[in-house]
N, C-alpha and C positions, 0 to 999 in steps of 0.2 A: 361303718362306711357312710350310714345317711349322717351320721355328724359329721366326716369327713366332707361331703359334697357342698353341706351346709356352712361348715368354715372354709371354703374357696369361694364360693360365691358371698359372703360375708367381706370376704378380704379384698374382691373386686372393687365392691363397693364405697369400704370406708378406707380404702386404701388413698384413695381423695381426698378424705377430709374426717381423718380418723382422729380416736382418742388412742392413746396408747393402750389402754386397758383393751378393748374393744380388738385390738390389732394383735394384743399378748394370747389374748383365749384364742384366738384363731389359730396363731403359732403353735400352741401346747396342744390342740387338738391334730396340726400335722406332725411335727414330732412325735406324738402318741401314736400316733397311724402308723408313722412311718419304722418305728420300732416292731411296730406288731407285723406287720408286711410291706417291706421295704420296696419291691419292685412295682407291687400292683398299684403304692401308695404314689409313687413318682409316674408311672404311667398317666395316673388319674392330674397329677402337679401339671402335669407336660400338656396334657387335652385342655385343662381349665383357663392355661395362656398367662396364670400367676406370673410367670418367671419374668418377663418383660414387665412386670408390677414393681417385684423386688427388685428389678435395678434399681427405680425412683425412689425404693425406701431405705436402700442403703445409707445411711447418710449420717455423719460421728455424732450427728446432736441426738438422734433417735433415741428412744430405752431399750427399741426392741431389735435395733442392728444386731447384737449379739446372737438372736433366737433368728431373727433372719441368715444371717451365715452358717449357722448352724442346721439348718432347713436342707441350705446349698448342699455344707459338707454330706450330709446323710444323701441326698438325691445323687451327689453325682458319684455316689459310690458303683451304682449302674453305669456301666460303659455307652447305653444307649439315652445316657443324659447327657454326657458330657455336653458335644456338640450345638445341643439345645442352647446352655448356660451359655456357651459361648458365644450363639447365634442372639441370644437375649440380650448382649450386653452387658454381660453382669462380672466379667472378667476387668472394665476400667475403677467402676466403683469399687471395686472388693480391695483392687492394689490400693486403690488411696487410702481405703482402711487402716493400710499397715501403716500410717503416720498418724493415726491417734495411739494414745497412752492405755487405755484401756486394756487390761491383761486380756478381761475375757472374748471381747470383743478381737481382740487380737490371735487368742487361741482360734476362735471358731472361723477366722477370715485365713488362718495359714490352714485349718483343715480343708477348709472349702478350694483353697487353690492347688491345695497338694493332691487332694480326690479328681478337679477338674481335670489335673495334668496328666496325671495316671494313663500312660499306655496311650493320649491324646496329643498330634502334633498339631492340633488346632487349639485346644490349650494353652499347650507351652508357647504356639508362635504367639498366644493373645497374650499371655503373662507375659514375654519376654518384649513386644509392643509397648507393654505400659510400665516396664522398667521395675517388675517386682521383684526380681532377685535380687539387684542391686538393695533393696529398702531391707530386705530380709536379713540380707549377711550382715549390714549395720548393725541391725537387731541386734545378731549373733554377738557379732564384737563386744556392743555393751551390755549382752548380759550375761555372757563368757565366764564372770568371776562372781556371779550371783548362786549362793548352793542353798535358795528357799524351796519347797517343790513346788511351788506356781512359776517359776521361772524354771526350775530345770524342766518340765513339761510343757512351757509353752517354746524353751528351747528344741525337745524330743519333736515337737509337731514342726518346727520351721526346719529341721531336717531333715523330715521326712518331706517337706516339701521341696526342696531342694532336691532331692534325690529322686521326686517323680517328674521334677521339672526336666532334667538332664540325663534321666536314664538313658543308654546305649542311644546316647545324643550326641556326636563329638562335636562338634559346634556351640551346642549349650555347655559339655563340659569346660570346654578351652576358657568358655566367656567369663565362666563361674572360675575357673582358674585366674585368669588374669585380674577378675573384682576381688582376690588373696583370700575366696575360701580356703587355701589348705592352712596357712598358718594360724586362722582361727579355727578351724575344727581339733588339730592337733591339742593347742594350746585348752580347748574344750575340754578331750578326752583325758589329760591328762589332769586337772578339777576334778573332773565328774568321776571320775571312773569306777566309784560305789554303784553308781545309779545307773544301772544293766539295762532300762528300756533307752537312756541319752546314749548308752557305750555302742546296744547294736545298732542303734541310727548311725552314729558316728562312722562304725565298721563299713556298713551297707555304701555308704556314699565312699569312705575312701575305696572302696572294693568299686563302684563304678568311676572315680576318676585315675586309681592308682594304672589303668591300661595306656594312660595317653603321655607320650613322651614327653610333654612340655611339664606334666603333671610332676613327673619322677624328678626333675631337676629342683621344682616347688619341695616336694618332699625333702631332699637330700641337707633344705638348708634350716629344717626346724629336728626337735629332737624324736620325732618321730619312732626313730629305731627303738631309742631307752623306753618310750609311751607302749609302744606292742608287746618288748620282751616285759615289762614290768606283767601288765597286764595279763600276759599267755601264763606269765606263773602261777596266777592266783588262778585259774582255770581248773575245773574237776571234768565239767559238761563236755561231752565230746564237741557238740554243734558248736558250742562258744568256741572250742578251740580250732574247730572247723573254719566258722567265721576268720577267726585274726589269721589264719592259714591263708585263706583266699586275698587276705589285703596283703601279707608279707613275699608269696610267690610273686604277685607281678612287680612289687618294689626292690627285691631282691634280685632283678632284671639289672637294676642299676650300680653299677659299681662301684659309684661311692658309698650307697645305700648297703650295700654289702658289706664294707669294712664295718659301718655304724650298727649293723646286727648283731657282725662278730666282737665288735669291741662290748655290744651291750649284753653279751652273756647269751644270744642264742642257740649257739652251737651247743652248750650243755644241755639246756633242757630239750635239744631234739634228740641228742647222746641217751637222755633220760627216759625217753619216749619209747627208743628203739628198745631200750633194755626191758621197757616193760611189758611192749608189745608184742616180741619178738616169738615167743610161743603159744601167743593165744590165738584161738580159730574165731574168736568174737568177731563179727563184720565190721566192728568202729575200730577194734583195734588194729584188724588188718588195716584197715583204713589209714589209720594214723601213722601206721608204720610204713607205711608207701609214701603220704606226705610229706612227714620228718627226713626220710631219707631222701625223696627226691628234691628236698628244700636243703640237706644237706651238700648236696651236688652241685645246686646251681649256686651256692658259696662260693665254691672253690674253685667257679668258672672269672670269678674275679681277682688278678696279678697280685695283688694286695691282700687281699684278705686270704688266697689260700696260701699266700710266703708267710703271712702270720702264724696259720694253722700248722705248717709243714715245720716251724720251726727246725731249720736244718735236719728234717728226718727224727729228734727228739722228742717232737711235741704229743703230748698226751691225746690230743685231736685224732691225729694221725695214727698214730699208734693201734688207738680204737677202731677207727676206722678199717685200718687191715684187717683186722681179725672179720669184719663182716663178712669178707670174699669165703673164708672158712665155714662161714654159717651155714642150717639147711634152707634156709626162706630163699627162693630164688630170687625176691625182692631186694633183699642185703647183699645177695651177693652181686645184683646187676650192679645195686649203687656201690658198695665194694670197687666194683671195675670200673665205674665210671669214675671215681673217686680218686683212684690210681692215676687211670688217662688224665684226669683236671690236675692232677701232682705235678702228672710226667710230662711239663709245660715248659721245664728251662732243663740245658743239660744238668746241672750241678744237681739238681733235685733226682733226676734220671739217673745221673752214676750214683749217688748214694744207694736209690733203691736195689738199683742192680745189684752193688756191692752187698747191701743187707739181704739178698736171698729174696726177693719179691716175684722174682722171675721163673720157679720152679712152685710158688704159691699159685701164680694165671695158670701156669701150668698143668697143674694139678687140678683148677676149677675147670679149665677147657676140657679135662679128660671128663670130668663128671656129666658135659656137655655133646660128647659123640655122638653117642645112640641115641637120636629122636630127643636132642637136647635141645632149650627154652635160646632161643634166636637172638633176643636182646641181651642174654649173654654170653652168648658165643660174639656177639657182635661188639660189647662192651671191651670182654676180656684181649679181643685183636683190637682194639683198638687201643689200649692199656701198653699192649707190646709193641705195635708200630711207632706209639710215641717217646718208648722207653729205646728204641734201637734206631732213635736217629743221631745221638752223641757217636762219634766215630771210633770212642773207646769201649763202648757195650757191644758193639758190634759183634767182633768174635768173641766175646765172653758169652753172649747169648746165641750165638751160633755152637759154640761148645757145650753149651748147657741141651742144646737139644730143641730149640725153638722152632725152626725150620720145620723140624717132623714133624714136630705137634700141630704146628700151622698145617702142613700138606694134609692133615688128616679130614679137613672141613673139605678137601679139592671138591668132595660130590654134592659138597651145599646146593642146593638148588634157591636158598636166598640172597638175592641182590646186594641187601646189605652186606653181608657175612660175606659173601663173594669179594667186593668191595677191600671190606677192612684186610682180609686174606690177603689179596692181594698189593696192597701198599703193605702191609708188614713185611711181606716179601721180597718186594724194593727194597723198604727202607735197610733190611739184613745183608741183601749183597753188595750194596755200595760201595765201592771201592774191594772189596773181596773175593778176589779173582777164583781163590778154591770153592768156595761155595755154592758161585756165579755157575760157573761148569758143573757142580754137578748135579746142581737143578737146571741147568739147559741141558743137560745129556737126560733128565726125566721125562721118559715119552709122554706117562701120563700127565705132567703138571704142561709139558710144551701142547700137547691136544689138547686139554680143557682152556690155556690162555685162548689158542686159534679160535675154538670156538664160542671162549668169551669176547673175543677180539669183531663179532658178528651182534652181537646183543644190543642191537637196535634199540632196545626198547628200554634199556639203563643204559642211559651215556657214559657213568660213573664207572661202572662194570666196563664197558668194553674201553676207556680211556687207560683206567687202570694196567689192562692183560696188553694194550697195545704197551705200554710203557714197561712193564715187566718186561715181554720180549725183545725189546731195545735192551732193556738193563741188563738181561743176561748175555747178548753179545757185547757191549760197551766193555762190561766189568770181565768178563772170561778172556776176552780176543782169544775164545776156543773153536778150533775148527772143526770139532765135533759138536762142537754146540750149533755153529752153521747150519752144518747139514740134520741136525735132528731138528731143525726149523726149517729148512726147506722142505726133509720128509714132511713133515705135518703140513705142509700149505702155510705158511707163515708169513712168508716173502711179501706176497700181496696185500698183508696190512698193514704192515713198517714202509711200503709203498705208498699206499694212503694216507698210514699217519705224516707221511710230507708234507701232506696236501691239509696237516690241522691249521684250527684255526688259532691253534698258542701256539706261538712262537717257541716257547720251549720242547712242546712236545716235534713241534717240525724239527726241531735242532737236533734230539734225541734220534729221532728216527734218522735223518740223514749220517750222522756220526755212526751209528749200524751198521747203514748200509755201505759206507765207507768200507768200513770192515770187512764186511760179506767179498764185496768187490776185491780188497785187499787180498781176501786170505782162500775165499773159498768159489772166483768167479766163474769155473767152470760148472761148477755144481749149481749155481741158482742162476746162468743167464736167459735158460728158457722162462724161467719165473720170473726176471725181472721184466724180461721182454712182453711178456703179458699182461704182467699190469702196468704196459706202458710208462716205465719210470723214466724214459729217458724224454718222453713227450712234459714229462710230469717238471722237470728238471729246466727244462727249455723255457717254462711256464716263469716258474719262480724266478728265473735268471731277469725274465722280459718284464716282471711283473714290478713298476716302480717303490711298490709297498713293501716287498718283501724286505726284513731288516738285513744286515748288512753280514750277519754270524750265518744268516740260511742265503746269501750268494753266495758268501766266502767255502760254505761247506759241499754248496751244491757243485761248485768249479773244481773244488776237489775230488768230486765222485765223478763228476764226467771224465775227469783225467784218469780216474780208477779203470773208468769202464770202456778205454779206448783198447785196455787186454782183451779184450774179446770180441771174436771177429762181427758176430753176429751184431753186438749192442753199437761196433764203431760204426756196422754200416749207419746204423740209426740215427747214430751223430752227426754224420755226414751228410743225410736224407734231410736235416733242421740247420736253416740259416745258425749255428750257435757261435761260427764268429764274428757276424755282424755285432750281436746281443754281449758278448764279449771283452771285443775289441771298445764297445762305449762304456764301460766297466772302469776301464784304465783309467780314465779321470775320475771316479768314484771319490767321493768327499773321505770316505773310511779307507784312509792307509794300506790296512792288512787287504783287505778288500780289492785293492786297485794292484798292489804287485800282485794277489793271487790270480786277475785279469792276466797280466804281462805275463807270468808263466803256463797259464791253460790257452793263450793266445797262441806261442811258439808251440807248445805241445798239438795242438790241433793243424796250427801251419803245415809239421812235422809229417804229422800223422795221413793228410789229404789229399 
């Protein structure tokens, strides 16, 4: 350490009006320091005031710039130097380094600014000032097709500064996108791809720009996909295979990037993955097999690449795939089910499945899922069958098969989700199917759990859902036992409110209900209606310029319903509604303006 003191004060000195020798011993004696004790040695750099020295001795003609950048890189591997360096000035000389030829000098100036930038936005904003990313990626390009190891290493170090310039920077990313790093790193990785310290550089930085959308479109147009899957092959290491996992999930976001997966052979070796991992307890390979499958899923979320795989319901993909839902890993069988749902995306895909027996397969996975069953599959596998039962010809084929019951078996889920999927499979099964419609609206228990999901504040999705179920099952029944087991239950007053949604579809739904109601069963539910103020509700919408022109036309229809009963006519009569009516008549929509001219006379009539 006393030769340490004695070469900074040394370097003060002849830092003025040095010989190179005289300047080198001083360098090799902090180097030497700074190996043996790296923080106490830069402490001591930081107090001595060197640093504003070695700005002025940067300089290309030097011998010892080399051993000076090298000094940087070691110091600023401390987080409590960086800002020093930067405060020194030593951030403009260093960039202009990068335009001399000199390899070594070059290696030690891309250390020193990759160390600087590390975790430091005082750094990167000084590198990015003096325009060094730009000189870097140059680098890159011209020496892209150099396979010496003094260029693939000083390639490894200008990546890695690069990726500490732009870590979870989206700004710096974008920049470093649009100066066409991706098409040189790719074209990089697939040269180099022997040389495992250049491959996980290369990894690490696609892994921090593949998150940024402008990035994924860059990706979609180099061959990128064929460079990973080549690459994942040759893989034994889990972490390596880790690595290319973490660049391929968020590229795999993009669907064209998706197709270029499938085309370049992915899907097998994740096929290969699952098969190997699938009964070991090892934590990597649990591992892998959560990955590979959940990377097999987000495949199939793309039009294209999963019509590929589904090959009309033949394809060997596919085929495979089912059998997961069979498995015991409850990981295979979530993706299984999720795998199904991403199929059961167009009808034609959906009648096949149907047709081939896949619907007594959910089936049979849901039952293993009753009792104190794993959520994400319960929620998978409803979700598998509301997408499979919205073709209008599966309908009562899975209605016959027994769907319905299976679904009503989750009614006591106390999960959101699972609630949720329950419930739109349940829609989607009685649409248009007036037998089934009735006799889950005659279920007291399924009509009390909707009411009281129909309250569920706190998931919109849930109580949007049980509101639109109990529309559905009056629309689709016109049972008038179904009515009144929805008046019993308290029901009335949320197909009242649901008038009052902010989607237009779902106000359409509920008012076509309550048409109904009115139609078939208005002595039964007019104290209900009359409480939840539907006829105030009704006056609103009519008056309300916004309202579209299918919820005036429906709401004139149910006022006209509701002039049968004494009670609800006073209340029509108590609201200007032929003022609001009568300016209707001219309405720009047709249907619209004659259904004015007849709830006009009918009110005239009626008053």
């Amino acid at each position: 350490m006393d030769n340490l003191s004695d070469a900074l004060k040394k370097l003060k000195i002849t830092a003025v009006d040095s010989t190179a020798d005289s300047l080198e011993g001083c360098l090799d004696c902090l180097l030497q320091a700074l190996a043996q004790n790296n923080t106490e040695t830069s402490e001591k750099i930081q107090k001595s005031g060197i640093l504003q020295v070695f700005a002025s001795l940067l300089t290309p003609q030097s011998s010892c710039t080399a051993k000076i950048a090298n000094v940087i890189a070691e110091v600023a591997k401390n987080e409590f130097m960086r800002n020093p360096c930067v405060d020194a000035g030593l951030i403009p000389p260093l960039v202009q380094l990068l335009n001399c030829k000199d390899q070594d000098v070059l290696l030690q100036t891309g250390r020193a600014l990759g160390n600087i930038c590390y975790d430091s936005h005082e750094g990167r904003s000084a590198v990015d000032h003096a325009g060094g990313a730009e000189i870097v990626i140059d680098h890159l390009r011209s020496l892209c097709s150099k396979t010496d190891p003094a260029s693939e290493k000083l390639m490894t170090v200008f990546c890695g500064m690069l990726m500490n310039y732009s870590n979870e920077n989206d700004t710096l990313q974008s920049q470093l996108i649009n100066m066409g790093v991706i098409p040189t790193l790719v074209k990089l990785l697939g040269i180099h791809c022997q040389n495992s310290a250049l491959t996980e550089m290369c990894l690490v930085a696609f892994g921090n720009l593949a998150e940024l959308e402008s990035s994924k479109e860059q990706f979609a147009y180099t061959n990128i996909a064929e460079e990973l899957v080549k690459l994942f092959k040759k893989q034994i290491e889990h972490d390596k295979k880790e690595m290319i996992f973490e660049v391929l999930a968020p590229l795999a976001e993009n669907d064209i990037i998706k197709l270029q997966l499938v085309e370049a052979g992915l899907v097998e070796c994740l096929l290969e993955i699952v098969q190997k991992t699938v009964d070991s307890d090892k934590e990597d390979d649990i591992a892998e097999l959560k990955t590979a499958s959940d990377l097999m899923v987000l495949l199939l979320l793309g039009d294209e690449s999963m019509q590929k795989l589904f090959e009309g319901g033949k394809g060997s993909v596919f085929q495979r795939v089912l059998l997961w839902i069979l498995s015991n890993s409850h990981q295979l069988q979530l993706a299984g089910a999720l795998a199904i749902a991403n199929f059961a995306r167009n009808d034609g895909n959906c009648i096949h499945m149907v047709d081939n027996g896949i619907v007594q397969k959910l089936m049979d996975l849901l039952d293993r899922h009753v009792e104190d069953g794993n959520v994400t599959v319960q929620h998978a596998a409803l979700s598998a069958l509301r997408n499979l039962a919205i073709p209008v010809v599966n309908k009562a084929k899975m209605l016959s098969a027994g769907v319905a019951e299976a679904v009503l078996k989750f009614l006591r889920s106390e999960m959101p989700p699972v609630q949720f999927k329950l419930l739109g499979t349940l829609r989607m099964l009685i649409d248009a199917q007036a037998e089934a419609a009735e006799q889950l609206g005659k279920n007291v228990k399924l009509v009390e759990r909707l009411v009281e999901w129909c309250e569920a504040k706190d998931h919109a999705g849930v109580m949007g859902e049980s509101n639109r179920l109990l529309s559905a099952l009056i629309r689709h029944s016109k049972s008038k036992d179904v009515i009144r087991t929805i008046v019993q239950s308290g029901g009335i007053k949320h197909l009242v409110t649901m008038a009052t949604s902010e989607h237009v579809i779902m106000q359409n739904e509920a008012l076509v209900a309550l048409a109904l109601i009115a139609a078939l069963e208005l002595a039964t539910a007019e104290k209900d209606l009359e409480s939840a103020q539907l006829v105030q509700i009704l006056h609103r919408l009519l008056s309300d310029e916004r309202s579209a022109p299918e919820i005036k036309y429906n709401s004139m229809v149910l006022i006209c319903a509701l002039m049968g009963s004494e009670l609800l006519h006073k209340e029509v009569q108590s609201l200007a509604f032929l003022d609001v009516v009568s300016k209707l008549r001219s309405h720009e929509n047709k249907t619209v303006a004659q259904q004015a001219s007849l709830t006009e006379q009918r009110l005239a009539v009626e008053s």
